[in-house]
Structures are given as C-alpha cells and as structure tokens.
N, C-alpha and C positions, 0 to 999 in steps of 0.2 A: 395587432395586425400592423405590416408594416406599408410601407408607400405603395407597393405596387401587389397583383395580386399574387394568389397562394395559390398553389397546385394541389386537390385531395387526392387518393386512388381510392376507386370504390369500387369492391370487390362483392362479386355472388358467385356462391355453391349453391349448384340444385343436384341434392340428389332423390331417386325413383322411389318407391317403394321396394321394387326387389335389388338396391342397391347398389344401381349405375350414376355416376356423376358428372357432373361437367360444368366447370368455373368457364367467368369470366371477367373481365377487370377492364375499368375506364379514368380518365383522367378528368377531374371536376374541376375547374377553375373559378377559385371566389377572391371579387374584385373588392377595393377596401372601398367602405361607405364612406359616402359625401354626407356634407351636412350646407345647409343652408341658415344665414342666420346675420344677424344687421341688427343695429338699434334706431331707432327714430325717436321725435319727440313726438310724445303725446299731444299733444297743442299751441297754438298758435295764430297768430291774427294773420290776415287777409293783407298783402302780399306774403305769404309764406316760403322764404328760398329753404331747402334742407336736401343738404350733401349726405347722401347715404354710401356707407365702405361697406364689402362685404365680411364678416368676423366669422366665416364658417371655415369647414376641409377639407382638401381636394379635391375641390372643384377648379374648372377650370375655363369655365362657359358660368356667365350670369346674366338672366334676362327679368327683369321689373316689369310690373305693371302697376301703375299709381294709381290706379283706379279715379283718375280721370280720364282715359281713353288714351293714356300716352303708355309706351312702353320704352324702356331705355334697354340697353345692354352694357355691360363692361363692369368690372370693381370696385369702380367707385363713380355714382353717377349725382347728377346735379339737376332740382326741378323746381318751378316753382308753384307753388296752387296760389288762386286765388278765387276767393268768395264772396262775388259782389251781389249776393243774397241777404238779406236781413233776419236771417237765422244761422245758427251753426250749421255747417258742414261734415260729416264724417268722412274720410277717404279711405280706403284700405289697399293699401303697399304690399305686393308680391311678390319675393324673390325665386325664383327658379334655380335653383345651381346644379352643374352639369360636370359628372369628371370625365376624363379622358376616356374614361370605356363607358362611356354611356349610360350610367346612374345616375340619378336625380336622386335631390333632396327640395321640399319646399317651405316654407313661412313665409307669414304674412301678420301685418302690425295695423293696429287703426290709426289713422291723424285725424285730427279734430279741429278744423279752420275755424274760424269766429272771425264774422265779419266788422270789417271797420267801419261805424260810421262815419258819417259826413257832418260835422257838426253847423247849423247854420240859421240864424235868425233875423229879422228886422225889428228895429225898433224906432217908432217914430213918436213926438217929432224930435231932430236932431238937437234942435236947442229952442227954449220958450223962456219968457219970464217970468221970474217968482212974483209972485205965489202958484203960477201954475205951475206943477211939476209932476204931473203924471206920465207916464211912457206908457204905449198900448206897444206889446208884446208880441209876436207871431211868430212861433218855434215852426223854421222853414226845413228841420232834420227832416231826410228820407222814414216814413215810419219802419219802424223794426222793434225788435225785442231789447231795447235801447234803457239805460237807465239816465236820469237827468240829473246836474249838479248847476243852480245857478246861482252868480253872487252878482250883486247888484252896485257892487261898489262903494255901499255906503252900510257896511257891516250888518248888512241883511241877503236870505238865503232862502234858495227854494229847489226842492226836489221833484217840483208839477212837471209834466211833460210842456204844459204851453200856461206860463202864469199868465197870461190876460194883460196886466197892467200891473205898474209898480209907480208908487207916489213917495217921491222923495219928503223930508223934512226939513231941509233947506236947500240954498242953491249952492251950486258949484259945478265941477265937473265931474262926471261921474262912470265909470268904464263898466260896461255889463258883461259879463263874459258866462259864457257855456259852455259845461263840459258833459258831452256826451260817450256812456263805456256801455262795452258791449264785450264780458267773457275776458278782462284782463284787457281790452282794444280802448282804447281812447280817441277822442278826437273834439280838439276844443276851438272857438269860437268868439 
C-alpha cells in the first residue's frame, strides 16, 4: 500500500430465477494503516525524566497518556514521574496515533519507578574518651522496602536495618557512613 488511499470497485449482478438482471457497482475507498509505536525504559528511579518519539506510520496526530493522570500530545514528548512512595511504582504509557483520515493505531508499555530513598541516621555521642567508645546508632531512613549497607569506619560492616550500637577497638576518628538501595536507587549518608 502506498501513502495515500486506494480506490476498489465493487461490483454485483443479481440475476431472477426466470432470468432478468441487473448490476450495480461502487467505489470503496481503503485508507493505508497507521501504526502506533515508541520504546521506553523499563525502569528507573524516582525522579524519572524520559523523552518518548513516536517510531510508528502515518500518523499524524499523537496523543499519551502516562498514566499518571497527565496526557501529552505531539512526536516527541517529555515527562517526568516521580515516586515518593516506598514501594515500586508501575506506570503504563499510551500512545494513540491518528492519520489524516482518521485511523488509529494504539500501544501501550509499563514503567516501573522505584523509589529513592532518603538515607539518614544519628549517631551519638560525637566524640568520648577511650576507653569509652561505643556509638548508639538510630537509622532515621524513611521505612520502605529499603536494603541497608553500613561501614563503620574502622573495617567493620553491617547489613541490619538499625545496628543499635557499635564499639570501636581503639581511638581515633572514625566516619560511619549508610548506604541505603532501593531497586538499582541509592542514597547514601
């Protein structure tokens, strides 16, 4: 088929049983198909920007729905999701395409947001004297589906969601840092 459409003729003979006839003939007009079609990413953390083009044919009207409540129009449009939930997101993205005679085509893709956490703890007290060297511990993360990575500075480690306390072997200075992932999302401390 080519760009624009195609003219058929479609013709009928009726004839009687005792052998009278009579034709008649029309013009069918078949318009070429649209096709609707985009790629997106599968997933992605929380701010999520993603530039969607449209890769489909003959269309000449396209209208989205990002299934957050927004809808876009044009060839190439630009959104961002964001998931400030502490579970994954699913979204599902709709393109509509429209040719010049008024055929549609549609598809639709999921996105899959994953939230960022907030990575954030206290640790007191700031500084004591040795022999004392305990730290009390209070993982102050937003709770979520959250996994935990801590180093304590002094080539020791823990994957507890809230260690309690941690007791050094000697003095010095010592940086405790947290890192909290969520789905490929980081966010450290």
């Amino acid at each position: 088929l080519g760009s624009g459409p195609v003219t058929y003729p479609i013709g009928l003979v009726v004839t009687s049983a005792v052998g009278c006839s009579d034709s008649a003939t029309q013009q069918i007009q078949v318009f070429p198909p649209v096709t609707a079609a985009f790629t997106a990413p599968s997933e992605g953390c929380s701010p999520l920007d993603v530039t969607l083009t449209q890769q489909g044919t003959n269309g000449t009207q396209w209208m989205w729905t990002m299934g957050d409540n927004t809808t876009l129009v044009g060839p190439i449009v630009q959104h961002t999701y964001v998931n400030t939930g502490s579970t994954d997101q699913v979204f599902t993205i709709t393109q509509v395409a429209t040719s010049i005679y008024g055929c549609t085509d549609t598809v639709s893709h999921d996105i899959l947001v994953h939230p960022v956490p907030n990575a954030s703890f206290i640790a007191t007290p700031f500084d004591q004297q040795f022999p004392a060297a305990t730290v009390n511990i209070n993982n102050t993360t937003a709770t979520g589906s959250w996994s935990y990575s801590w180093d304590f500075g002094d080539d020791s480690t823990s994957a507890s969601i809230d260690p309690i306390t941690h007791t050094y072997a000697t003095w010095g200075t010592f940086t405790i840092t947290l890192v909290v992932h969520s789905g490929g999302c980081t966010d450290t401390a």
